[in-house]
BAKE-29072 format. One line per 5 residues: number of its first residue (from 0); their letters; for each residue x, y, z of C-alpha. Coordinates in steps of 0.1 Angstrom, whole numbers, m for minus. Layout:
BEGIN
NUM = A = X:Y:Z ~ ...
END
This chain:
BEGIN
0 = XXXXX = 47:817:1038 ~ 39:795:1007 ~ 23:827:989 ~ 54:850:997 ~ 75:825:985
5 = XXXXX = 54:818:951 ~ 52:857:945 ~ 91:863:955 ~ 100:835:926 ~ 68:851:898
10 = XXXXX = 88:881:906 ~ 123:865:901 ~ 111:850:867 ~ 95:879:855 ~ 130:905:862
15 = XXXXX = 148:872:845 ~ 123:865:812 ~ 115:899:807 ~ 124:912:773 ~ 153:940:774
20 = XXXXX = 152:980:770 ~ 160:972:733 ~ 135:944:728 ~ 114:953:699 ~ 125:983:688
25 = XXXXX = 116:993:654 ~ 149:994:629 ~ 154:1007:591 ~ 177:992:572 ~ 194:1000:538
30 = XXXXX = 216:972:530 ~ 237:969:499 ~ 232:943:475 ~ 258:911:466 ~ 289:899:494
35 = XXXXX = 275:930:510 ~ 241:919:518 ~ 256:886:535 ~ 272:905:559 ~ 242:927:569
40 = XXXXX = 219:897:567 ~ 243:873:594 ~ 236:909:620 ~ 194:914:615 ~ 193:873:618
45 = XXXXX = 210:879:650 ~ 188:913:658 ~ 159:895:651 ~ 168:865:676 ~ 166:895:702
50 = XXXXX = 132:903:694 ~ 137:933:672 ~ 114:945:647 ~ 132:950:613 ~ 120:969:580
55 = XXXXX = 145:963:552 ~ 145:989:521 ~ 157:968:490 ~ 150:974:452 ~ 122:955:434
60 = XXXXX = 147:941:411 ~ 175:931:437 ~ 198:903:430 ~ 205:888:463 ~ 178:900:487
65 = XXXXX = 149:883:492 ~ 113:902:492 ~ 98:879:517 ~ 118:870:547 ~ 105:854:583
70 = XXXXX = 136:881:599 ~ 122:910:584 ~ 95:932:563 ~ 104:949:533 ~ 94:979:511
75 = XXXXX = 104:983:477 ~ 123:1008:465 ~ 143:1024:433 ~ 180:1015:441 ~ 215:1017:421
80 = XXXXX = 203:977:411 ~ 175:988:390 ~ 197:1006:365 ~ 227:987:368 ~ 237:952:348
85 = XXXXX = 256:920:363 ~ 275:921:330 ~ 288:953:336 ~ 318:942:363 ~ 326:918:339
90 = XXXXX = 333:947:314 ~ 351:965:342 ~ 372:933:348 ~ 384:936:315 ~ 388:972:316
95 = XXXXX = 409:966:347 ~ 434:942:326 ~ 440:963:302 ~ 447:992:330 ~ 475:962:346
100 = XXXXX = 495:958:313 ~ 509:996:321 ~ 538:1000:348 ~ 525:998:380 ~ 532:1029:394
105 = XXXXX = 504:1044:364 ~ 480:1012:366 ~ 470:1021:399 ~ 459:1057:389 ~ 443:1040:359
110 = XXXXX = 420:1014:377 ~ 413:1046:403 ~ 397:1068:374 ~ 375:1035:362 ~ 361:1034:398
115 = XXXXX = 354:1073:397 ~ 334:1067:362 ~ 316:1040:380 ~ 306:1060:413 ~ 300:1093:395
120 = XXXXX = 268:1069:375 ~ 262:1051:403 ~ 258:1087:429 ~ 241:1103:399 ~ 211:1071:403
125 = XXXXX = 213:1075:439 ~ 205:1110:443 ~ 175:1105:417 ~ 164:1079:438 ~ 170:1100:474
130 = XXXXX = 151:1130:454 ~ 125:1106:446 ~ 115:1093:482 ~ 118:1123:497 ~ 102:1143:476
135 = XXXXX = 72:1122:482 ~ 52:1129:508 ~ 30:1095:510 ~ 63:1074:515 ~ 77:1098:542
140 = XXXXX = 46:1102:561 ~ 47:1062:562 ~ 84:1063:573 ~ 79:1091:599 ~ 45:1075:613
145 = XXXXX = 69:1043:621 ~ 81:1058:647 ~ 118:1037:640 ~ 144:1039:670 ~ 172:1033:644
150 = XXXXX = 189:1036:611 ~ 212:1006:601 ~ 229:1010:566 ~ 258:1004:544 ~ 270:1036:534
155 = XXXXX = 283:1023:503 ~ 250:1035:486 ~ 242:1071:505 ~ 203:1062:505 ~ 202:1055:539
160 = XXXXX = 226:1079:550 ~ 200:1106:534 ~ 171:1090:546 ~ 182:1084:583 ~ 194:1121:589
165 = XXXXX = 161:1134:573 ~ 141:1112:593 ~ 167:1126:626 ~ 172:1092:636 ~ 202:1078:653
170 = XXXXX = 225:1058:628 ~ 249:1031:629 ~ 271:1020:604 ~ 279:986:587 ~ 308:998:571
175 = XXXXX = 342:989:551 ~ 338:1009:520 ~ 326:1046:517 ~ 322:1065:487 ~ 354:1068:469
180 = XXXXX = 375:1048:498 ~ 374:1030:526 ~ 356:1043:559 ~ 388:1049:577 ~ 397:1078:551
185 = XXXXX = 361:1096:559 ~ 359:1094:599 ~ 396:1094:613 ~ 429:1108:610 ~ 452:1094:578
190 = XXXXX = 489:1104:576 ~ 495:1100:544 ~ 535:1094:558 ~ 521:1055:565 ~ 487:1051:560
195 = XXXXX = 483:1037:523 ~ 452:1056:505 ~ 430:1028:491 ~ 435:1015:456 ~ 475:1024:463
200 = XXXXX = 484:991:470 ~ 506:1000:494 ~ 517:991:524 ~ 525:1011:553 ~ 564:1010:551
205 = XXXXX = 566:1033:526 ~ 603:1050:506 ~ 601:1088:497 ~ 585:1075:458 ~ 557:1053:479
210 = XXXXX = 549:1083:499 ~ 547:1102:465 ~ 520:1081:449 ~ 504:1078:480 ~ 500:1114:483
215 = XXXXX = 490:1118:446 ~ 459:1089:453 ~ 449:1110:481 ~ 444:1140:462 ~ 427:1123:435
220 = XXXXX = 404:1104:460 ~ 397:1145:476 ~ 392:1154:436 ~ 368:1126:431 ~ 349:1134:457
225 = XXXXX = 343:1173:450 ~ 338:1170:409 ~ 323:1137:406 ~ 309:1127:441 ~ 292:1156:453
230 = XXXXX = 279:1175:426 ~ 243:1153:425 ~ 234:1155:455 ~ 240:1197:457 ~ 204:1200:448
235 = XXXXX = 186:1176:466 ~ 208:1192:499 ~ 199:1226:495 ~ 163:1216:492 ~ 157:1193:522
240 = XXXXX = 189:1198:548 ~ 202:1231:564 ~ 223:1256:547 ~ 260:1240:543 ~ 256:1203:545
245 = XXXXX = 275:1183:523 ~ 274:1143:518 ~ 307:1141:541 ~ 288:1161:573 ~ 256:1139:568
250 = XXXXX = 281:1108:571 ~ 300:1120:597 ~ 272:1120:618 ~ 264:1084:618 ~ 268:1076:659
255 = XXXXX = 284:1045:656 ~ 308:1027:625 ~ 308:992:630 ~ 335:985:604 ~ 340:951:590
260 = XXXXX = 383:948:596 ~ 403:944:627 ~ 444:949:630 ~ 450:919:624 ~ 443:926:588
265 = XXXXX = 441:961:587 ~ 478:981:593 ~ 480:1001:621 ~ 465:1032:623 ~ 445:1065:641
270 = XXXXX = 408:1058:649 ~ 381:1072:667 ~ 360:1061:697 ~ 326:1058:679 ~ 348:1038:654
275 = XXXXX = 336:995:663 ~ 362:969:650 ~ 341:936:637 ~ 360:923:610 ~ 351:885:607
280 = XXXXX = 317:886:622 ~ 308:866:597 ~ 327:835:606 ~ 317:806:620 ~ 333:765:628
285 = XXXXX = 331:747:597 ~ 295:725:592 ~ 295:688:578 ~ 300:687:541 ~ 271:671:518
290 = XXXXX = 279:635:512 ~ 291:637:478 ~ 315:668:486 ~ 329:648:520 ~ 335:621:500
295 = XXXXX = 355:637:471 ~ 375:656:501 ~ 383:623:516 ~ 399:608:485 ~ 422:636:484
300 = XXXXX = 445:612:510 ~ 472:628:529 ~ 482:655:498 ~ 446:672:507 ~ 426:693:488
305 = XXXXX = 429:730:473 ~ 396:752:471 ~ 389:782:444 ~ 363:811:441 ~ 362:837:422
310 = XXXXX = 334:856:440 ~ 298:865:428 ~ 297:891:405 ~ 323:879:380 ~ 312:851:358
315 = XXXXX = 343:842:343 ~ 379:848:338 ~ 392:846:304 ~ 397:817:281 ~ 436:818:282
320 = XXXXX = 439:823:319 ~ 408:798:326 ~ 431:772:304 ~ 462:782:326 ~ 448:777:358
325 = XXXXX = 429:745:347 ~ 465:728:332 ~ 482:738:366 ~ 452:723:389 ~ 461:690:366
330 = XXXXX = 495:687:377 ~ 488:688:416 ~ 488:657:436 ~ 462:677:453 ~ 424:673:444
335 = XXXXX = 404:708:437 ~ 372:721:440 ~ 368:748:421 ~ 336:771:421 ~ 332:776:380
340 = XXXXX = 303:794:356 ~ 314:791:321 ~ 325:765:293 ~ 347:738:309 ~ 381:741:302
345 = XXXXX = 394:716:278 ~ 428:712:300 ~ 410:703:336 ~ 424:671:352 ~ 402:645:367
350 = XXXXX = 415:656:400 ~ 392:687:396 ~ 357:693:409 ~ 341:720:390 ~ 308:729:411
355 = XXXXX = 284:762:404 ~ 284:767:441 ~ 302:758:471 ~ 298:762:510 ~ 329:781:512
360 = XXXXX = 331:788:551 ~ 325:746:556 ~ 357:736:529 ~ 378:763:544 ~ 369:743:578
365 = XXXXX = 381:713:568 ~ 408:697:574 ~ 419:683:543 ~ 419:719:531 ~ 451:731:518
370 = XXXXX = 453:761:500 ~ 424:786:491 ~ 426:801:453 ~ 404:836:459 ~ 398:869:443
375 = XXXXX = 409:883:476 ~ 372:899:487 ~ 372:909:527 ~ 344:881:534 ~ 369:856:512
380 = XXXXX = 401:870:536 ~ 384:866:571 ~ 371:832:565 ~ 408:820:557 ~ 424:837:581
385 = XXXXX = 393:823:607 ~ 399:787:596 ~ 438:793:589 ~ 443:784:554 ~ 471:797:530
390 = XXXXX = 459:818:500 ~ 467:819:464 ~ 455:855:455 ~ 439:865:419 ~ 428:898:423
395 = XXXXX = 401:915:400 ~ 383:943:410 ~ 382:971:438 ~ 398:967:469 ~ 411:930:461
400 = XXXXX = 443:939:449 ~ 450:961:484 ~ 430:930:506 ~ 459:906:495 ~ 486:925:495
405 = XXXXX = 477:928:538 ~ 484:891:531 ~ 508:891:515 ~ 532:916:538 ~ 526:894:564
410 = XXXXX = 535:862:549 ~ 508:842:546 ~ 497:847:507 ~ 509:848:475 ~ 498:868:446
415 = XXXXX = 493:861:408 ~ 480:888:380 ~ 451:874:360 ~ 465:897:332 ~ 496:877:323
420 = XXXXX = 491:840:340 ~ 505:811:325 ~ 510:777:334 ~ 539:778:347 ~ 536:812:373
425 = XXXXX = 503:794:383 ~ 517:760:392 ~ 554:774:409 ~ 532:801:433 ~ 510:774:444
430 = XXXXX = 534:743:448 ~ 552:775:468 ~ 520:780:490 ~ 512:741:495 ~ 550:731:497
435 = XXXXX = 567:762:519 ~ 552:754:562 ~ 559:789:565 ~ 525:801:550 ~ 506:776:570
440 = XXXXX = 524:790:599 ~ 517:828:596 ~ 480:824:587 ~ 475:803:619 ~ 489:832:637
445 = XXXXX = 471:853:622 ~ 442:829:632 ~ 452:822:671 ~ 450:864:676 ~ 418:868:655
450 = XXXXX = 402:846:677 ~ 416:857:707 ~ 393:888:718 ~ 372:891:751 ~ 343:889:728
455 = XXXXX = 331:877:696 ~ 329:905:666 ~ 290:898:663 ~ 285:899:701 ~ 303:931:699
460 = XXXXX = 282:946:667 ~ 251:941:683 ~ 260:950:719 ~ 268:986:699 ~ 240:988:680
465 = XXXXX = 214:985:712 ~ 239:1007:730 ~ 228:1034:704 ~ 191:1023:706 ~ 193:1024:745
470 = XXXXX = 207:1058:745 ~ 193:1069:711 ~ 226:1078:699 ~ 260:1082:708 ~ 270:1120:703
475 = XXXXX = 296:1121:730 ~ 315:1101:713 ~ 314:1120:681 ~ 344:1144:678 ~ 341:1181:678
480 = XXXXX = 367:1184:649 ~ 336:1178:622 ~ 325:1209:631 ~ 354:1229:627 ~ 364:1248:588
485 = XXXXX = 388:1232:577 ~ 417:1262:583 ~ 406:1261:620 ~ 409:1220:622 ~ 446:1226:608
490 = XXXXX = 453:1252:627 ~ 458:1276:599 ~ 446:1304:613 ~ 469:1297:646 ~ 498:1294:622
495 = XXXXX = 491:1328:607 ~ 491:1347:636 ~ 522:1329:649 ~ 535:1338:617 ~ 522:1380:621
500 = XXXXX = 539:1377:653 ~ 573:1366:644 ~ 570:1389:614 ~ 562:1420:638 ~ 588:1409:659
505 = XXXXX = 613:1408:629 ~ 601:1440:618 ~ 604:1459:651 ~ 640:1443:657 ~ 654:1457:624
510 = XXXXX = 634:1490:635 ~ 655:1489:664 ~ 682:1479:647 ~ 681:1506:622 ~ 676:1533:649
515 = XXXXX = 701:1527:670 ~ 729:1522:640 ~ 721:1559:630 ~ 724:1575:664 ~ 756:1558:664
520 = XXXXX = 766:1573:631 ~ 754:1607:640 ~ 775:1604:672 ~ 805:1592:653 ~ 799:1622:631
525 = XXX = 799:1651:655 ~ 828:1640:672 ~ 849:1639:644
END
């Protein structure tokens, strides 16, 4: 009886312990390099924890991704980093300045057409790189003999887009931005009528000359993509892929778009069902503060303490609105800590704390945390609205200036323009944030339904990402509609022949018409 028993319970331990259908499986992953590689890293940390095997392609010359890790091997590759200069978004932020001194009705269009120069450089480097691996047979052999089960990317940069549909593996998105806007715009429905096109900054309450602007933005993001997007990757297409496909088929395809927002943020709008919602996976309770930091935060007293970062890629702001923002900080009863690269200003108060780097997630988490200064990236957003703390938004560059404005409509931020700060805007906007409860209380809301989900954003990423490795791929939930010409997706060719119809039926009624007039006339006629 003792031997049943002890086989019953090996048996029990081993259908417990065993590893999972998803358990080491082999995965590919092209990340993207700067705030974008934190996010990826945080999901293969978690992939890895679960006993999968990763392979990470990064360029020899990256910035942020390590070429040795204990969570993953790597193999080096020519990326958009190995041609491209940290100095040169600080050129564009200066570029984007000048583009905010027009009206803001033009300065919109005018920071859109920097971003197209940018991408049409940046695709033209990715396609030489695409053309470069797959055009070599030694590197694809040692892809292909892998024998992956998936492809993870960031379709920011289209390399693993092109590699993961030449290689025919399923492929799952780490998505917010795509191309020449965000990954909404590529994979769902966007009425125009409410959806604001990226870089609009609009929101979706839109007047007739809102909707105008917005419908102008969309039509340059459509031009963008056919002159300046598309164009290099025509050959390496037509040499490697089917007759027909285009950039925009090869990323429709992807089974599953975990994209980094959720509607709390995000305004309302059509999805799809292979469309995953895991905007603030990246958030986490706030860790102890090193000594010194705790103790500065403590001898904030009961007035507390107001955090700033300006991101990674841009060094500095300039002199006169570093000064500004410096003489303001000085005037708080508030201590700061402000994460700064650059000569000190000569106006800083000694209640400032000028640090290189800061543990941004653990500050926002505390609670003498008052206010949060930010360039308004998505990572920067989340974490505030996670640990519900007001924000001061500066926005920069890309998809800031849209990112706080969602904060804005809703109350819980305010926004200042780097291009014409003073003293005196700075200090009113953020005694207004510290001063008015009404801030406070619409980012904790914002927080209490963030939270509140049946399960956490990076339980839900990675439940998706094995349910695509499990069933290698999702197709039925991709929709038919990609398939379709475009005149058969709008119905075009439905509303011609609807149109033939009623213009037969017009026709033969005045046939008619005409007909039966004459015969009355002829009748008219011989009796008289």
């Amino acid at each position: 009886m003792s031997g049943v028993i002890s086989s019953f319970l090996a048996g029990l331990c081993f259908l417990l312990l065993r590893p999972t259908c998803c358990s080491a499986s082999r995965i590919l992953v092209v990340p993207v390099d700067g705030s974008h590689w934190i996010n990826m890293e945080l999901i293969l940390r978690e992939l890895h924890s679960r006993g999968h095997d990763i392979t990470v392609l990064r360029s020899a010359k990256s910035w942020y991704i390590p070429n040795n890790s204990s969570i993953y091997t790597s193999i080096n590759v020519t990326m958009l980093e190995d041609e491209s200069d940290r100095n040169f978004y600080n050129q564009m932020l200066q570029d984007v300045m000048e583009c905010r001194r027009s009206a803001h009705f033009i300065s919109t269009f005018c920071q859109q057409h920097l971003l197209t120069s940018m991408l049409g450089k940046g695709h033209e480097i990715l396609a030489k790189s695409a053309a470069a691996m797959l055009d070599d047979p030694i590197f694809m052999k040692k892809l292909h003999d892998a024998k992956y089960d998936l492809m993870l990317t960031d379709p920011a940069l289209t390399l693993g887009v092109i590699l993961g549909t030449y290689l025919k593996l399923p492929m799952v998105f780490n998505v917010r931005w795509i191309n020449s806007g965000e990954g909404h715009f590529t994979i769902a429905p966007s009425p125009v009528s409410y959806v604001p096109v990226p870089g609009s900054e609009l929101h979706d309450r839109m007047d007739f000359l809102e909707r105008t602007k917005n419908m102008l933005h969309y039509f340059y993001i459509f031009f963008a993509q056919q002159v300046y997007i598309n164009p290099p990757y025509t050959d390496l297409l037509q040499r490697h892929f089917p007759p027909g496909t285009d950039l925009l088929s090869l990323e429709r395809a992807a089974d599953i778009w975990l994209v980094r927002t959720d509607f709390v943020f995000e305004f309302p709008r059509p999805t799809m069902p292979n469309v995953v919602y895991i905007g603030g996976f990246q958030c986490k309770p706030s860790s102890p503060l090193p000594v010194e930091l705790e103790a500065f935060m403590q001898s904030s007293g009961e007035h507390g303490v107001v955090v700033m970062s300006l991101g990674t890629f841009v060094s500095a702001i300039n002199r006169q609105a570093t000064e500004a923002i410096a003489a303001a900080f000085a005037q708080l009863p508030q201590k700061v800590v402000w994460r700064f690269v650059g000569e000190k200003p000569l106006s800083l108060g000694n209640n400032t704390l000028l640090v290189d780097w800061l543990p941004q997630r653990d500050l926002l988490g505390h609670p003498k945390t008052r206010a949060f200064v930010a360039h308004g990236g998505t990572n920067g957003m989340y974490e505030a609205i996670y640990h519900g703390v007001p924000v001061l938004g500066l926005p920069l560059l890309f998809d800031q200036f849209d990112n706080l404005l969602r904060l804005k409509v809703r109350g819980a931020a305010r926004v200042v323009e780097v291009k014409s700060i003073t003293k005196e805007d700075f200090l009113e906007a953020l005694r207004d944030i510290l001063e008015t409860p009404s801030y406070r209380d619409n980012i904790q809301r914002l927080s209490q339904l963030h939270r509140n989900q049946p399960m956490s954003p990076m339980d839900t990423a990675i439940f998706w990402i094995e349910y695509v490795i499990r069933n290698k791929g999702a197709a039925h939930l991709q929709p038919a509609g990609f398939s379709l010409p475009w005149y058969s997706y709008f119905c075009l060719d439905v509303a011609v022949l609807f149109a033939a119809l009623i213009g037969v039926f017009v026709w033969a009624s005045v046939v008619v018409c005409k007909i039966l007039c004459c015969r009355k006339c002829r009748r008219k006629v011989k009796a008289e």
